[in-house]
C-alpha positions, -999 to +999 in steps of 0.1 A: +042+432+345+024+459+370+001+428+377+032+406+387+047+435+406+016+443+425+010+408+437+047+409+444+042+438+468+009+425+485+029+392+491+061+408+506+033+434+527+020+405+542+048+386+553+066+420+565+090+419+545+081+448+519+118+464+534+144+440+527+174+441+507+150+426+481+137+455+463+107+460+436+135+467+415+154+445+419+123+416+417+118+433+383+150+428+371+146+397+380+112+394+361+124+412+333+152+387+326+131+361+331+115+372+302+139+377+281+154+341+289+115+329+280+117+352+249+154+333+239+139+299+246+113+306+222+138+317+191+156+288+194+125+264+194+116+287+166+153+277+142+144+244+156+110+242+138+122+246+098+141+213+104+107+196+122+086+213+088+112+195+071+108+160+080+074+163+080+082+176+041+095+144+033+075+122+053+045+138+031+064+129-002+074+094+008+034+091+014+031+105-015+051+083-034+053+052-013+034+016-024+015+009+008-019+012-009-011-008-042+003-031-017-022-040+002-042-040-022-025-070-043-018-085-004-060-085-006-065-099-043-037-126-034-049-134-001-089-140-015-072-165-039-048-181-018-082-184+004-103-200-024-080-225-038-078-239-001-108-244+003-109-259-031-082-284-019-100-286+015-134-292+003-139-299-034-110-324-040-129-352-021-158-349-041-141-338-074-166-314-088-199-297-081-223-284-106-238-250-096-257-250-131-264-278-150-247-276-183-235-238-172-209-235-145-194-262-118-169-261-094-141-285-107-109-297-083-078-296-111-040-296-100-025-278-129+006-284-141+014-259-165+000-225-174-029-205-171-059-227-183-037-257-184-013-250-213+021-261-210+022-291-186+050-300-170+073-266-172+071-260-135+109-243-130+103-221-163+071-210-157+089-195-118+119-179-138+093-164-162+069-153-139+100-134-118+109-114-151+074-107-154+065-095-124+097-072-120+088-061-153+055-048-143+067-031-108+094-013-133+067+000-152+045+005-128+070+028-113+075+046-148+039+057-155+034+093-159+018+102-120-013+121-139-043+105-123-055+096-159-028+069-156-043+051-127-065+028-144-031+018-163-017+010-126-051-004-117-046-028-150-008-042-140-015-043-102-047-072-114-015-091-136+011-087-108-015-097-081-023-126-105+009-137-111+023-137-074-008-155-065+003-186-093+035-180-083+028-193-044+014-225-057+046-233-084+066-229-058+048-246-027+030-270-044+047-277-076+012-272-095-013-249-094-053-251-080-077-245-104-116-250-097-136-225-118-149-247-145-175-232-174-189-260-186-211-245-212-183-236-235-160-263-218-135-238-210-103-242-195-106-249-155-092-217-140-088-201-109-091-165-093-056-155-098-063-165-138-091-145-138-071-111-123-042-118-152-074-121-181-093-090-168-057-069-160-043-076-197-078-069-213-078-037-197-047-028-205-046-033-241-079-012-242-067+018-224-032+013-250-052+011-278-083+035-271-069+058-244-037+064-238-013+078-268+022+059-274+043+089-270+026+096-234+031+060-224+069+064-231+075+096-210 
C-alpha cells in the first residue's frame, strides 16, 4: 500500500497536481476499498469452487465406472473380424481354399448357416433372438461382478464371448449366414472364424477361473 501511495504522490507531483481536492486520503480510501471489493470477489469465487470440485467429483466416478475402455475394446476385437471375414469373402471365395500347411491348416471360404462350427443349419432368426438374450445377459453380469481387480480376468472372459457374439451377430443379420475361413485340416475340425475363436477362448476361461479361482459365494455378491 505505501508503494501504491508513493507512486501516487510522485505522479500527482509531476503533473502539479499534488493539491487538489483529491487527497492521499482520499486516493487511499479509494485503494483500500478496492481491496476489499477484490477481497469480496475472491470469497465468492471461493463458495463457487465446492460446486466446480463437485462436478469434477462425479465426472471422476462416471470415469470410474463408465464402459469406454471395455468398449472399445470389443469395437477392436469386432472390427479385426469384421475385417478378416471380408477379406475372406473378397479374396478367398474365388479360389475356395488355400492350404498354408499341407495336411495342417488352410484357409477355407464357408457361408455358414447355423452355429458356431456349423451346427444347426438353417436357424437363422433363432440363433438372432438367442444371441440378443445372450449378450444382454453377459452386459448384466458384467455389470454385477464384484469391482475387486481380481475379478477382471472374469470381465476380460465375457468381454472375448460378447465381442464374439456381436461379431456373428453382424453377419446373421446382414448376410443371413455367417463367414467362416479358419479351417484345421489335420483334425478336420469345424471351419471357424475369429469371432468363434473369442467365444471358445472367453468360455474356457471362464469356466477355469469359476472352477479354480473364484469361490461361488464371491461370484454371487
Amino acid at each position: 500500500m505505501s508503494i501504491m501511495l508513493y507512486l501516487v504522490k510522485s505522479v500527482t507531483k509531476s503533473l502539479g497536481l499534488y493539491r487538489t481536492t483529491l487527497h492521499l486520503t482520499q486516493i487511499r480510501d479509494l485503494l483500500t476499498l478496492s481491496g476489499r471489493w477484490q477481497r469480496q470477489h475472491l470469497a465468492n469465487a471461493k463458495d463457487a469452487m465446492p460446486n466446480v470440485g463437485f462436478r469434477l467429483d462425479v465426472l471422476k466416478n462416471i470415469g470410474k465406472g463408465c464402459f469406454m475402455l471395455p468398449v472399445i475394446f470389443c469395437l477392436l476385437l469386432i472390427i479385426v473380424d469384421q475385417v478378416t471375414k471380408y477379406f475372406a469373402y473378397t479374396r478367398l471365395q474365388p479360389v475356395g481354399s488355400i492350404t498354408v500347411i499341407e495336411g495342417v491348416f488352410s484357409f477355407t471360404y464357408l457361408e455358414n448357416h447355423g452355429a458356431a462350427f456349423g451346427l444347426f443349419q438353417g436357424a437363422r432368426w433363432f440363433f438372432v433372438v438367442i444371441t440378443i438374450l445372450i449378450i444382454c445377459g453377459m452386459i448384466y453380469y458384467y455389470v454385477k461382478l464384484p469391482k475387486e481387480k481380481s475379478y477382471n480376468k472374469a470381465r476380460f472372459a465375457l468381454l472375448l464371448v460378447m465381442s464374439g457374439a456381436v461379431g456373428n451377430f453382424i453377419d446373421r443379420v446382414r448376410n443371413g449366414f455367417v463367414i467362416d475361413f479358419f479351417h484345421a485340416t489335420f483334425i478336420d475340425f469345424p471351419v471357424f472364424n475369429v469371432a468363434d475363436s473369442l467365444v471358445v477362448i472367453g468360455v474356457f476361461l471362464m469356466f477355469i477361473l469359476l472352477i479354480f479361482v473364484y469361490k461361488e459365494e464371491n461370484v454371487e455378491k
